[in-house]
C-alpha distance (Angstrom), angle and dihedral (degrees) to the residues before:
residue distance angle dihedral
X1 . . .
X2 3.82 . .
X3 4.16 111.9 .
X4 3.43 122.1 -174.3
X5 4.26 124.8 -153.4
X6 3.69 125.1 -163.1
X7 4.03 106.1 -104.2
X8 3.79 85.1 -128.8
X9 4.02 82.8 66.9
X10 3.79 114.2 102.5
X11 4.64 101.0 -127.4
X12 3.28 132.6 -170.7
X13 3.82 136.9 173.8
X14 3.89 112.6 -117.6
X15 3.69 134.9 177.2
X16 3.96 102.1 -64.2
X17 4.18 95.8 16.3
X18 3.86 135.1 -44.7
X19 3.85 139.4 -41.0
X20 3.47 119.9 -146.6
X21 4.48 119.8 -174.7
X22 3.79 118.0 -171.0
X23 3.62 123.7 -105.0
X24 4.05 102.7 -91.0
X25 3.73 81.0 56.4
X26 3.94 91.4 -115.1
X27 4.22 103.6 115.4
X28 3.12 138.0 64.4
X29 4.04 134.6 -160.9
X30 3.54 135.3 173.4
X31 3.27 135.6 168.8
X32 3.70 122.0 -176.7
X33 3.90 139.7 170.1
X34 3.97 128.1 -134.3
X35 4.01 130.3 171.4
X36 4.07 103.4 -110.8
X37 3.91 80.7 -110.1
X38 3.94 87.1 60.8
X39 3.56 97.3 41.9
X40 3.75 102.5 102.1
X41 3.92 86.1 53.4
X42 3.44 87.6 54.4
X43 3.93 86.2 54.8
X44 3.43 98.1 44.3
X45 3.70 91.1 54.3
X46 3.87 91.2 46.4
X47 4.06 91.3 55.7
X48 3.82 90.5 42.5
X49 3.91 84.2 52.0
X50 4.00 92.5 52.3
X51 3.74 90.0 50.0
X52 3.44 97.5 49.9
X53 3.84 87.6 55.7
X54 3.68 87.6 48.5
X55 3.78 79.8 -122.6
X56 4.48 94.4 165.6
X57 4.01 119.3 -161.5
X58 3.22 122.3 -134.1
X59 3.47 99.2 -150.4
X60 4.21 151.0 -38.0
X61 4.45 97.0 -33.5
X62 3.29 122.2 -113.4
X63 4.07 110.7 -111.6
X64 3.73 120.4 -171.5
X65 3.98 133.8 169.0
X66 3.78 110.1 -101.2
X67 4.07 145.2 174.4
X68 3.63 117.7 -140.6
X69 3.76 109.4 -178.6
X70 3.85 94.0 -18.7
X71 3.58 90.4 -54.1
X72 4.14 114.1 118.9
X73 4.02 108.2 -129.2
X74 3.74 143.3 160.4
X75 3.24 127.3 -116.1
X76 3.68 122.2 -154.7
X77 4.28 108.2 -171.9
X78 3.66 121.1 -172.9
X79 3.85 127.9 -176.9
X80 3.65 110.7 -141.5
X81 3.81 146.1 155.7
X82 3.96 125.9 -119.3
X83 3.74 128.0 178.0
X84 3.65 89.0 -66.9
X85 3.85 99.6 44.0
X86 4.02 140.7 -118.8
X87 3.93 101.6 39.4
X88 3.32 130.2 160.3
X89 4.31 126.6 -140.9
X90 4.00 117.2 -160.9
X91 3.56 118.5 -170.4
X92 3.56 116.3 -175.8
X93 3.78 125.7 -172.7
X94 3.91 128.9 -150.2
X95 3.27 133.9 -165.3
X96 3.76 104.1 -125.7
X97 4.19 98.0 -172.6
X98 4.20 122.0 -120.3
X99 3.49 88.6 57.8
X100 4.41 103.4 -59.2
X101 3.37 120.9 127.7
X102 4.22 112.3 -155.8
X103 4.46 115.6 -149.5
X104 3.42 113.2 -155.0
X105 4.08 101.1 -165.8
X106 3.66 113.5 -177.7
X107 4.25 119.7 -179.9
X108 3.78 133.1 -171.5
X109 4.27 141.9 114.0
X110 3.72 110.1 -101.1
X111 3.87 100.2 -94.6
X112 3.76 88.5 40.1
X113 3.83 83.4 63.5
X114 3.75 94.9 34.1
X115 3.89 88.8 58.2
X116 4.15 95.0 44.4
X117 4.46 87.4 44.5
X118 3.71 91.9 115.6
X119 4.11 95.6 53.6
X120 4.06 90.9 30.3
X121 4.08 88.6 57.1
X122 3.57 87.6 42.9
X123 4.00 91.1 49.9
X124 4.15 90.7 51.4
X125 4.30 97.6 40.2
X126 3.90 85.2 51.1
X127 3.95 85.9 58.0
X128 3.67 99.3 112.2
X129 3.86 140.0 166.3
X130 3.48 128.8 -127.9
X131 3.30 114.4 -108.8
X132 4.07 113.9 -151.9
């Protein structure tokens, strides 16, 4: 897939591919890319990641069947709390073909979202596939 972040966007490469958090420092979006045999790693790193942050679930996450962009997905929500309070945590898992799996992981409270819409609707309409 081909995903496209506003240049106002702070990035940075990580482990499995880049982060990017919005300009008022309040959003967060990865999206990263692990062979199927790698994906638990990926995982791992990804829970390690929300406890660092202090990021707490609430309970089990919501996971639902979706389509971003014509592309079929799953999306696993979780309501949590951080350091600032209510905040939500999507992960949402592509298939990626010859084996890859793609995470999308996007983190912020409500408002915080709410506030960032324009540049977060931008973020998932520029989710695209490659075409061959």
């Amino acid at each position: 897939v081909t995903v496209t972040i506003p240049d106002s966007w702070e990035t940075e490469q990580i482990d499995f591919g880049y982060n990017a958090q919005s300009p008022d420092g309040s959003v967060f979006f990865f999206i990263e890319s692990a062979t199927a045999s790698r994906l638990e790693v990926l995982l791992k790193n990804n829970r390690d990641w929300m406890e660092e942050q202090e990021i707490v679930l609430k309970g089990e996450p919501v996971i639902s069947d979706i389509i971003i962009n014509g592309i079929p997905a799953q999306l696993h929500h979780f309501d949590a709390t951080d350091e600032n309070g209510d905040t939500t945590v999507d992960f949402v898992l592509m298939d990626a073909g010859a084996g890859r799996v793609i995470m999308f992981t996007l983190w912020g409270s409500i408002s915080d979202l709410k506030n960032n819409a324009t540049d977060v609707n931008a973020i998932k309409a520029s989710i695209q596939p490659i075409r061959k």
